[in-house]
C-alpha positions in Angstrom: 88.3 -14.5 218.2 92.2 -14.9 218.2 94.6 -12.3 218.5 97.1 -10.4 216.8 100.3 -11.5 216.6 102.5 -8.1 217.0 104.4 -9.1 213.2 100.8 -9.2 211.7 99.2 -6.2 213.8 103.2 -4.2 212.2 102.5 -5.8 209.2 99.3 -4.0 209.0 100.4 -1.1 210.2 103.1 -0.6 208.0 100.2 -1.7 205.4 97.9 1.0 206.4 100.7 3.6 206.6 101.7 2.9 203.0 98.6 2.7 201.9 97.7 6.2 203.8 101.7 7.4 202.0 100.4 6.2 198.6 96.9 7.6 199.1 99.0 10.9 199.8 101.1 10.1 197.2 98.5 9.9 194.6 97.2 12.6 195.7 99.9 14.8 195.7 100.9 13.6 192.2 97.1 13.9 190.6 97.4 18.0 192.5 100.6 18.0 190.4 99.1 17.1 187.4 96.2 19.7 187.6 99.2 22.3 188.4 101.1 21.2 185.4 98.1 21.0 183.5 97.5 24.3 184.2 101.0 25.7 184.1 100.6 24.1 180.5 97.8 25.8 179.5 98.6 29.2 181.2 102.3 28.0 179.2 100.2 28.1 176.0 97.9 30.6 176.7 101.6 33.2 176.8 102.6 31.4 173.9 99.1 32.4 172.4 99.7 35.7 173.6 102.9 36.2 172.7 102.0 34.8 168.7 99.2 37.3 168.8 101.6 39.9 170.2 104.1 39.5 167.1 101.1 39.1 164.8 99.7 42.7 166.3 103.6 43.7 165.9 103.7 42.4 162.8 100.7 43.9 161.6 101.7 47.7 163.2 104.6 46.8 161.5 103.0 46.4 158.0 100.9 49.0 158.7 103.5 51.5 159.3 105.4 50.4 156.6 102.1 50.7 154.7 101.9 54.2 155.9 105.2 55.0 154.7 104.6 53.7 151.0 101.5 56.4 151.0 103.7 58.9 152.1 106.4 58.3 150.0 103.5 58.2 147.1 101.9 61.0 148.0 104.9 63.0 148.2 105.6 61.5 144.8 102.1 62.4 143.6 102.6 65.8 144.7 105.9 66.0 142.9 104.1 64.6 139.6 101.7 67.2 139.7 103.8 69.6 140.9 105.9 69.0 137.5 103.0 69.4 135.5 101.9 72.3 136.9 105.2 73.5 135.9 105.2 72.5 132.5 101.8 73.8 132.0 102.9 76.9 133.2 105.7 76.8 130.8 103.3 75.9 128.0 101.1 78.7 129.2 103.5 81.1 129.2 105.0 80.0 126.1 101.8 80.3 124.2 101.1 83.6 125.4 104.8 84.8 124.6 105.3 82.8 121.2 102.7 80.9 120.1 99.8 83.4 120.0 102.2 86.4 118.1 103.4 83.7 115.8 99.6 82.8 114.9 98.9 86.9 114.7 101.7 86.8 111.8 100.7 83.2 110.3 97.1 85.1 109.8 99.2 87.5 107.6 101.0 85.4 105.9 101.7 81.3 105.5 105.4 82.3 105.5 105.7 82.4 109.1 104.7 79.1 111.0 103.4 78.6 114.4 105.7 76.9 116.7 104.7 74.2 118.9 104.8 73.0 122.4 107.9 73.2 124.0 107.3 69.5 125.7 105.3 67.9 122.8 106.6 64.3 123.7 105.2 64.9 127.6 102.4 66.9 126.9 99.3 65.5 128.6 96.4 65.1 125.4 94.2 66.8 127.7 96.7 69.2 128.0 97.2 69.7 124.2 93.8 69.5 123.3 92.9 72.5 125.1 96.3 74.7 123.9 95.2 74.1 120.5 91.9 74.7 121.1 92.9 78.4 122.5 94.8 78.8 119.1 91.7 77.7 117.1 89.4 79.9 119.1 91.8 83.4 118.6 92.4 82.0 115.0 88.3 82.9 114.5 88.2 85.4 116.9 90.8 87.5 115.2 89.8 86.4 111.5 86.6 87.6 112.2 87.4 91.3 113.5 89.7 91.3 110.4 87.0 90.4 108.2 84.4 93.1 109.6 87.0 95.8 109.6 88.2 94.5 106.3 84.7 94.9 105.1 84.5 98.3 106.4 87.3 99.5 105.1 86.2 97.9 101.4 82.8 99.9 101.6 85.0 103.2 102.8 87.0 102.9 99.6 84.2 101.7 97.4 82.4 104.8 98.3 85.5 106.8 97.8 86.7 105.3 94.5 82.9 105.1 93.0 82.5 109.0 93.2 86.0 109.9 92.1 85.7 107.6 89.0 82.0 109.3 88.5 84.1 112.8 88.4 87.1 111.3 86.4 84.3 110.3 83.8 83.0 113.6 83.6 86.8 115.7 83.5 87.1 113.0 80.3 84.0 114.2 78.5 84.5 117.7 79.2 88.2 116.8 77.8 86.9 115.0 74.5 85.0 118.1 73.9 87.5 120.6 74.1 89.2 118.6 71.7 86.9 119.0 69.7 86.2 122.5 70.2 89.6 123.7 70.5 91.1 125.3 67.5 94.6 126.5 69.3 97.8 125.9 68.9 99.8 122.8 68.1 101.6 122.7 71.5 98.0 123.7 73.8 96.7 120.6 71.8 99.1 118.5 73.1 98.6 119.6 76.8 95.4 118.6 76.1 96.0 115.4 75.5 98.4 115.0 77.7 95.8 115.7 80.4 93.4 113.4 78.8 95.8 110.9 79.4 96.4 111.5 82.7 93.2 111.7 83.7 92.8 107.8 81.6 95.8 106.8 83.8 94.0 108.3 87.3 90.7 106.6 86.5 92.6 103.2 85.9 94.2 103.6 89.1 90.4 104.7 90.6 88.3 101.7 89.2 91.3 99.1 89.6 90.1 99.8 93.8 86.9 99.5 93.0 87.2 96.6 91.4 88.9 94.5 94.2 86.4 96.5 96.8 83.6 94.9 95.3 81.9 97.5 92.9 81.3 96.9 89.3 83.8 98.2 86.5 81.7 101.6 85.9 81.9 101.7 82.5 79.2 100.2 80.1 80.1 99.1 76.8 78.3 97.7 73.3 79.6 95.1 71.7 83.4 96.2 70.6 85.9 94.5 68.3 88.8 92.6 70.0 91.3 94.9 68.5 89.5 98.0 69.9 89.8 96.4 73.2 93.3 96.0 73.5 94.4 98.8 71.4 92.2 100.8 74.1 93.3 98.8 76.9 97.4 99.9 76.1 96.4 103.4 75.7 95.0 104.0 79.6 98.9 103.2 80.0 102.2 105.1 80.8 104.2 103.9 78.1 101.7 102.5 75.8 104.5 103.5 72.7 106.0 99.9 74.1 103.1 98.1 73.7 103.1 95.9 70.0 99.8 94.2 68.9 100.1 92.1 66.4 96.6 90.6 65.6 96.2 86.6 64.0 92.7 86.3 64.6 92.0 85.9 60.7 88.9 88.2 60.7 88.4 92.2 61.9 84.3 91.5 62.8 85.3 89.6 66.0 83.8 91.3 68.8 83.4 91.0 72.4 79.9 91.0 73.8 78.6 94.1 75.9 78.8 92.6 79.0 82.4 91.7 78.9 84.0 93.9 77.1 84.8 96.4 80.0 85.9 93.9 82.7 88.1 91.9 79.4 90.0 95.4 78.7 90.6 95.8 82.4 92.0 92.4 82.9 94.2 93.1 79.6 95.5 96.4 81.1 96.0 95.3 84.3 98.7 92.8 82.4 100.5 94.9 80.1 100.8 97.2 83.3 102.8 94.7 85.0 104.5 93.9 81.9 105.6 97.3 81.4 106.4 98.1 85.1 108.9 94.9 85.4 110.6 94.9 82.1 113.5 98.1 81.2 112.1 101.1 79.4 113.8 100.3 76.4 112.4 96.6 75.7 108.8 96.0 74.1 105.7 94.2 75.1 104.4 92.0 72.4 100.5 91.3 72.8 99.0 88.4 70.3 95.7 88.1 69.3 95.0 84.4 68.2 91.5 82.6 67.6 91.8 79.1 68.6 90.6 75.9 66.6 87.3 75.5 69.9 86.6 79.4 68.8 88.1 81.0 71.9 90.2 84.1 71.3 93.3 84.3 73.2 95.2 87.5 73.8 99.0 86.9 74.7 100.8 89.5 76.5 104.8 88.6 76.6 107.5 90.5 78.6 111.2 90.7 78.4 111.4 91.1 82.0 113.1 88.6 84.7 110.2 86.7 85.8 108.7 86.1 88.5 109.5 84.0 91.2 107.8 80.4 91.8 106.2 81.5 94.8 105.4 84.6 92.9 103.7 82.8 90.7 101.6 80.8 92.6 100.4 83.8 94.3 99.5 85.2 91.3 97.7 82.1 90.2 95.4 81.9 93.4 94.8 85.4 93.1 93.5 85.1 89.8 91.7 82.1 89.7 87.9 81.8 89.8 87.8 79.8 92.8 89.9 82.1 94.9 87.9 82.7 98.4 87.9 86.3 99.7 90.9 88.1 99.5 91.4 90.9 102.0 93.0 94.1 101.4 95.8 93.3 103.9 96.7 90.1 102.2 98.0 92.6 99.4 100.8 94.0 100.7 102.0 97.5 101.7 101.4 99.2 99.5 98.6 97.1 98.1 99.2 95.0 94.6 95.6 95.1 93.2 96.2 93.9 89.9 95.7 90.3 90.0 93.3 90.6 93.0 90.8 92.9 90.6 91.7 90.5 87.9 90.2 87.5 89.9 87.2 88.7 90.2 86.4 89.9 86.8 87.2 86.0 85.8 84.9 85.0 88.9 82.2 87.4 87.5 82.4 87.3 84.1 83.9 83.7 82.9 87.1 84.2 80.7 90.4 82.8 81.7 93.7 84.0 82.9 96.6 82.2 83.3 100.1 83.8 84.3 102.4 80.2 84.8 103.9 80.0 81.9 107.6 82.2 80.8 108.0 83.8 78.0 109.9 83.2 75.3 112.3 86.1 76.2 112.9 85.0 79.7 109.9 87.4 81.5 106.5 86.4 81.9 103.7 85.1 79.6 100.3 85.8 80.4 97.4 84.9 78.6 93.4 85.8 78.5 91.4 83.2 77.0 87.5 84.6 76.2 85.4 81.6 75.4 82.7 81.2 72.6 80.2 82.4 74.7 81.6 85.7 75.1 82.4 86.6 71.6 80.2 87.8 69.1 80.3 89.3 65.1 80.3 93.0 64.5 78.6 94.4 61.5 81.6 96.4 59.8 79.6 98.6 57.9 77.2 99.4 60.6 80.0 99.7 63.1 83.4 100.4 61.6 86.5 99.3 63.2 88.7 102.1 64.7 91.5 103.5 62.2 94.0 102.6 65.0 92.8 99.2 65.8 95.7 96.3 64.5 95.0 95.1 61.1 95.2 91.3 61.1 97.9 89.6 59.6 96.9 87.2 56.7 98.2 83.8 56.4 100.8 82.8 54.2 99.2 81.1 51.0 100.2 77.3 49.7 101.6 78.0 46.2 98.7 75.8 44.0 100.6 73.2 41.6 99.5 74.0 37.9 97.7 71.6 35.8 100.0 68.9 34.1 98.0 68.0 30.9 99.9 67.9 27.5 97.6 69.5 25.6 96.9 73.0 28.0 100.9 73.2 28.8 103.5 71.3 26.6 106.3 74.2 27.2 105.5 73.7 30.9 105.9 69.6 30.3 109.2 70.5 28.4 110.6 72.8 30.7 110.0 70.1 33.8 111.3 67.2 31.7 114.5 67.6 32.1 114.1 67.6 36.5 111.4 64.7 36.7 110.9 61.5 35.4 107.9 61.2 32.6 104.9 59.2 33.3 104.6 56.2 31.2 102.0 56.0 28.8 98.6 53.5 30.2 99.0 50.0 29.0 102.9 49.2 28.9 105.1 47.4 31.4 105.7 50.2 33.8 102.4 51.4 35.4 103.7 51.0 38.8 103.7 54.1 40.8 106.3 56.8 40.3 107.6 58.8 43.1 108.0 62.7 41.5 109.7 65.5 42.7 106.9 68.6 43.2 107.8 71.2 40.5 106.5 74.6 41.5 105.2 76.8 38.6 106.5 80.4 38.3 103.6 82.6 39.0 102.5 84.8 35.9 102.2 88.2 39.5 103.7 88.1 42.6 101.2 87.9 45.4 102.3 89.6 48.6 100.8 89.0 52.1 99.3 92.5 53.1 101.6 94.2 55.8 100.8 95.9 58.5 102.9 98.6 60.4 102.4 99.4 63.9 100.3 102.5 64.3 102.1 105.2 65.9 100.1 106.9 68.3 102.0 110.5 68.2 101.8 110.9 64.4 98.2 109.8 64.7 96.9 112.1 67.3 99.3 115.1 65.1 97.5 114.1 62.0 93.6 114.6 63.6 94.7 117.8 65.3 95.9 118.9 61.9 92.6 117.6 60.5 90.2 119.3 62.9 92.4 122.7 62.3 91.9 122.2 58.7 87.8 121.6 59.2 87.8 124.4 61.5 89.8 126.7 59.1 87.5 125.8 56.3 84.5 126.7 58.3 85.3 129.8 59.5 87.2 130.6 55.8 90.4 131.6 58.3 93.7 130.3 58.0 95.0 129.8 61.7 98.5 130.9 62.5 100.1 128.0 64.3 102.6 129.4 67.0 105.2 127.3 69.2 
């Protein structure tokens, strides 16, 4: 075995050191990279940390801002309601205040509307479903206390009237006695009837309430002549001397059937009345009695008057209409207009017709009572005459007849009308075309008059039976009665 040379054994040794320097080396640089490779990932384990930070900030962030926004709508929710609580309140109070009063007068009367809500446009439905339905619900509250005392004041007064028209029935019989009884002077006579009278005036007044509280007309009648009716009718008046009947029904047996005759000669005085109460004192009230080509009879009461206005008019109308619902006693005014009320339900009850829309011909009101067929009936004149006072009808004018135009039966005739028409041809020559001839009326061998009829005055009538029943009286007692002042 040789030995070293000293450059070989340096030579190795300067090998083995840098061998030993790179060993260290290497190690040194693979310790660095762990350290690095950790300072990297601890490097992105921050970064990971510091991305979830801003993601938690961001998130806190959102969430707070999140927060906010529910506050802000909360608060703004709170306002909302807030608002409509208010204008609840104000709808509330406003219905209480002006509403609900306005629906108390509406109740009275269609003149007056009910206002409504003061928001209408904002007005939750909810909202205005249950404000109307408060209206609707003291709408039938308060119709129906005003029906039940309505009712109860009807049967009050029904009562009432029913036993003063009972005692106005018997102060007229013991009056038509004492007429007929009474053999006095001139003057007690006439304070006689002049309480009569009253007393027919009082128990109109009496069964007119009855009539529109329910209860029946009182008064039971057989069959009775149209006339009778009306003439009868205008006496229960104040002013009947302005009342002029004029009848055109063409026949004095027409009569009105039992059942109708009362309830027809209440409805007829209830229109003259009004008649007479809106014209002056000093103009008439013509009443027509016409019989109709379908067999009706209409009886035609015309005013002077000024009318009545259109809602007037329709009021009336309803009023007197068969279909008219329940009218109470406050719907009639203060003080209460019964008239057309009392007429209504006669109509409803007993079928006829009244009608009121129409003006007259002398600028007032023309009111018309149609009975139908089925209410009218014939009355045997000489069973049952017709009253002395009752209208006499007024005959139609008749067509003057055309006399015969033979040659033989009337040659002066031929020769006095020769001279203003054309003469017929004789059959067979050229001209037997027709001739157009000018109507030659005949001069009648007696004047034939119409029958006229004056108005019966009541004054001289009634002065001419008190003079009869003195005369009667005087004859059967074989006095003379001295007639004082």
């Amino acid at each position: 075995m040789t030995s070293l040379s000293e450059p070989e054994l340096a030579l190795g040794a300067v090998t083995a050191v840098i061998a030993v320097v790179a060993l260290l080396l290497a190690l040194l640089c693979r310790k660095h990279v762990r350290r690095g490779r950790k300072m990297e990932a601890a490097l992105k384990s921050s970064e990971a940390r510091v991305l979830g930070m801003e993601t938690a900030a961001k998130s806190a962030e959102a969430r707070v801002q999140s927060a906010e926004a529910g506050r802000l709508g909360a608060e703004s929710r709170a306002d909302d309601a807030e608002a409509r609580a208010g204008m609840f309140r104000d709808e509330v109070s406003h219905l209480v205040s002006v509403r609900l009063p306005a629906l108390a007068l509406h109740l009275i009367s269609s003149h007056h509307p009910v206002p409504g809500l003061l928001h209408e446009d904002a007005a939750e439905p909810k909202d205005v479903e249950l404000l109307d339905s408060v209206l609707a619900l003291v709408s039938g509250i308060a119709l129906k206390e005003r029906r039940r005392v309505d009712a109860a004041a009807r049967a009050a007064l029904r009562g009432a009237s029913q036993d003063s028209q009972a005692l106005s029935y018997r102060l007229q019989t013991e009056l038509d006695a004492l007429q007929k009884e009474f053999t006095g002077s001139r003057s007690l006579t006439h304070k006689v009837l002049t309480a009569d009278h009253l007393n027919e005036q009082n128990l109109r007044l009496i069964q007119r309430t009855a009539i529109v509280c329910g209860a029946w007309p009182g008064h039971v009648r057989k069959d009775t002549y149209v006339t009778e009716i009306v003439t009868g009718a205008s006496s229960r008046l104040r002013g009947f001397e302005r009342v002029k009947i004029n009848s055109r029904l063409g026949a004095t047996d027409v009569g009105i059937v039992g059942r109708a005759a009362e309830p027809v000669a209440v409805a007829c005085t209830e229109l003259m009345a009004n008649a007479l109460e809106h014209s002056r004192d000093d103009l008439a009230v013509d009443v027509s009695l016409v019989k109709t080509g379908n067999g009706s009879v209409c009886i035609t009461v015309d005013d002077a008057g000024k009318g009545m206005t259109p809602e007037a008019v329709a009021r009336g109308a309803r009023l007197i209409s068969a279909e008219q619902h329940e009218v109470m006693l406050t719907e009639l005014g203060d003080p209460p207009s019964q008239g057309f009320a009392a007429i209504g339900r006669l109509v409803a009850d007993h079928g006829f017709h009244v009608s009121i829309d129409n003006p007259s011909p002398y600028g007032g009101v023309r009111a018309v009572v149609t009975i139908p067929p089925n209410l009218l009936t014939s009355i045997d004149e000489e069973a049952a005459p017709p009253s002395v006072m009752a209208p006499l009808p007024v005959m139609a004018p008749r067509a003057d007849i055309r006399p015969a135009s033979a040659a033989d039966d009337a040659p002066a005739a031929d020769d006095a009308a020769g001279a203003s028409r054309p003469r017929t041809p004789a059959p067979g020559t050229a001209a037997e075309l027709p001739q157009r001839r000018r109507r030659v009326h005949a001069a009648p061998t007696g004047e034939v008059t119409a029958p006229t009829h004056r108005a019966p005055d009541p004054e001289r009538s009634r002065d001419a039976w008190s003079d009869f029943q003195k005369g009667l009286e005087s004859g059967q007692n074989g006095t003379d009665l001295e007639e004082t002042q």
